[in-house]
N, C-alpha and C positions, 0 to 999 in steps of 0.2 A: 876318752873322757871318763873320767871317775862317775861309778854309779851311786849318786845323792839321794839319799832319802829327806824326807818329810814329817814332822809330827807335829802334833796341838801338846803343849805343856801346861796344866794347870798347878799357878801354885797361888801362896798367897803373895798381895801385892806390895807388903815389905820387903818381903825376903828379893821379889823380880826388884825393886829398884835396890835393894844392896846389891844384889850379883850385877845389874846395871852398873853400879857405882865401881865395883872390882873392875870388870869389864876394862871401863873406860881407863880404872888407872892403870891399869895393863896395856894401856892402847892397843887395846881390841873391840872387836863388835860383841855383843851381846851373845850371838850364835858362833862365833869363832871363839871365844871364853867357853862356852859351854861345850865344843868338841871338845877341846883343849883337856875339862875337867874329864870328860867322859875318857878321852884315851888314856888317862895317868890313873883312873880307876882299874880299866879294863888291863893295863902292864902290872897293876899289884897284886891286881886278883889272878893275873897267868901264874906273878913268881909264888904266889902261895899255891894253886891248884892245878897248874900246867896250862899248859895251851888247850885255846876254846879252838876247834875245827871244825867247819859244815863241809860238807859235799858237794 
């Protein structure tokens, strides 16, 4: 089983109902949109800076 983390996101509550609104025309969830944006950030930022590596 993949190891899932957790966090509290505060933004403001326009911006949560447009990413809502994307979300959904995506058909997706709310939190499946928002991995989605974070892993196509984290592949831009490798090809500009190289691979991130922990230990």
């Amino acid at each position: 089983m993949k190891d899932i983390s957790k966090f509290t996101l505060r933004t403001e509550k326009e911006l949560l109902r447009k990413f809502q609104y994307v979300a959904e025309f995506n058909a997706r969830s709310t939190n499946k949109e928002l991995e989605v944006v974070m892993k196509q950030h984290v592949t831009e930022f490798e090809k500009e800076n190289g691979n991130i590596e922990f230990e």
